[in-house]
C-alpha positions as CSV (number, residue, x, y, z in Angstrom):
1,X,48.3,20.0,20.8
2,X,47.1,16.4,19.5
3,X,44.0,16.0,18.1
4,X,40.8,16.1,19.9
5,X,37.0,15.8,20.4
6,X,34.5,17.9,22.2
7,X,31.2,18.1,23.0
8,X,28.4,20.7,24.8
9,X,29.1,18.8,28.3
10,X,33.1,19.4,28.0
11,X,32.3,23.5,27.4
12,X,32.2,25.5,30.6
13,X,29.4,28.3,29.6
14,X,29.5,31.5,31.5
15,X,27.9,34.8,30.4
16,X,29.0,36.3,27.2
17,X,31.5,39.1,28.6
18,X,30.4,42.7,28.9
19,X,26.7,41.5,27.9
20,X,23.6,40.9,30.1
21,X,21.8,39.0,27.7
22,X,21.1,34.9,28.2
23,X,23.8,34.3,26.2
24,X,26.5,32.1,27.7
25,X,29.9,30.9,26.0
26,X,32.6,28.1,26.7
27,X,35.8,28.4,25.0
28,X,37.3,24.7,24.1
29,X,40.3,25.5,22.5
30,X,42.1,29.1,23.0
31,X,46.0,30.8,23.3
32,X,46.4,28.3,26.8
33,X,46.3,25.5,24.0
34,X,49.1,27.0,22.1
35,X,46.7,26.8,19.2
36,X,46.1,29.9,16.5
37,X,42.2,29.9,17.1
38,X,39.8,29.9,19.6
39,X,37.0,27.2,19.1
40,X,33.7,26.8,21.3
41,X,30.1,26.5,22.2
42,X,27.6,29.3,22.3
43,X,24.2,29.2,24.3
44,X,21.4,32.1,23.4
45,X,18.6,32.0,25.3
46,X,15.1,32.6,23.8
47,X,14.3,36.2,22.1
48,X,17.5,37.2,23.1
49,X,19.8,39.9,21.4
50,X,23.7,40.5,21.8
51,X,25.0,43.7,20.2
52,X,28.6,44.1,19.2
53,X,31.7,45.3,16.9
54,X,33.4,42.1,16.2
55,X,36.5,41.9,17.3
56,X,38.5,38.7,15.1
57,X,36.9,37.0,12.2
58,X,34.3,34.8,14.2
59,X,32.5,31.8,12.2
60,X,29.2,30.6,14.1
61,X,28.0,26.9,13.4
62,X,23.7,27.3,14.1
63,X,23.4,23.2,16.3
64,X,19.6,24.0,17.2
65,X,17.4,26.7,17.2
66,X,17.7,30.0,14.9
67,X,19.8,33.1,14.9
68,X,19.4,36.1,13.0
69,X,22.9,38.3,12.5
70,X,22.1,41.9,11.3
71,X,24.4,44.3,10.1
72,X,21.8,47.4,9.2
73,X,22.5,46.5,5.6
74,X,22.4,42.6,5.8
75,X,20.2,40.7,7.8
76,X,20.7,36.7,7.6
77,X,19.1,34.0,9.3
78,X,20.6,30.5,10.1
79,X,19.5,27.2,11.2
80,X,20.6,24.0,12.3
81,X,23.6,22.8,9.9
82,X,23.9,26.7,8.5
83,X,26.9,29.0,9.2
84,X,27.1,32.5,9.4
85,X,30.2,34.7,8.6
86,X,31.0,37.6,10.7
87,X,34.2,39.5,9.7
88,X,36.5,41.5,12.2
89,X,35.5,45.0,12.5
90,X,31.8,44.4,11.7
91,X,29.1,46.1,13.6
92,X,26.1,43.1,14.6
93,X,23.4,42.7,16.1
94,X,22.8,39.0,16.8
95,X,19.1,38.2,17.7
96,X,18.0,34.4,18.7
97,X,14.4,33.4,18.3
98,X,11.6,31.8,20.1
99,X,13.1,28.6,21.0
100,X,16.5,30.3,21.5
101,X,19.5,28.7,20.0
102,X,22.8,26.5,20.4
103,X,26.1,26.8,18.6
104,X,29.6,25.9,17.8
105,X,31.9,29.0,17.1
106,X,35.7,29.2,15.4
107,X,37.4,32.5,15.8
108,X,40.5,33.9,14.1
109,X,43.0,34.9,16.2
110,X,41.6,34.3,20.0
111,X,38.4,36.7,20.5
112,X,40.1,37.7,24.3
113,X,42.4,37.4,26.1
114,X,42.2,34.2,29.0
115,X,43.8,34.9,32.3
116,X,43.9,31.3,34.1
């Protein structure tokens, strides 16, 4: 793989899987690139909330809008140019607010499995 650039218009978004939330996804770089992580972009709608057990080590980079990422004993908030953590095995709950929210995500390995 050589090196590269993206942006929001080269990410194909389509509805987080297994969720019926507004929250769309576009992975950029996955296992069809050869390449040992999966990088995207992540759309949330507003006052949305996506519920989960994380399945790799995902990093979320907050573009616009806010998120909040709750664990039941953590509860963080991130903005534009903020990053929030999520480690594999962690139970979240990932809320967006009022004016809903756009970001850039790296996982550790691939977060599933792409049958093109």
């Amino acid at each position: 793989m050589e090196v590269r650039k993206f942006t929001i218009a080269d990410a194909s978004l389509e509805r987080s899987p297994g969720q019926e939330a507004e929250v769309f996804v576009g992975n950029l770089v996955d296992e069809r690139h050869g390449g040992p992580i999966t990088i995207g972009y992540g759309r949330y709608g507003p006052g949305q909330t996506l519920a989960e057990t994380i399945a790799v080590d995902d990093v979320m980079i907050v573009l616009e809008g806010r998120l909040s990422v709750s664990t039941g004993s953590t509860d963080v908030t991130a903005g534009p140019g903020e990053i929030a953590y999520m480690p594999k095995g962690q139970a979240v709950t990932i809320r967006s607010h009022e004016e809903g929210a756009l970001t850039a995500y790296v996982t550790y390995p691939h977060w599933r499995p792409v049958h093109a």
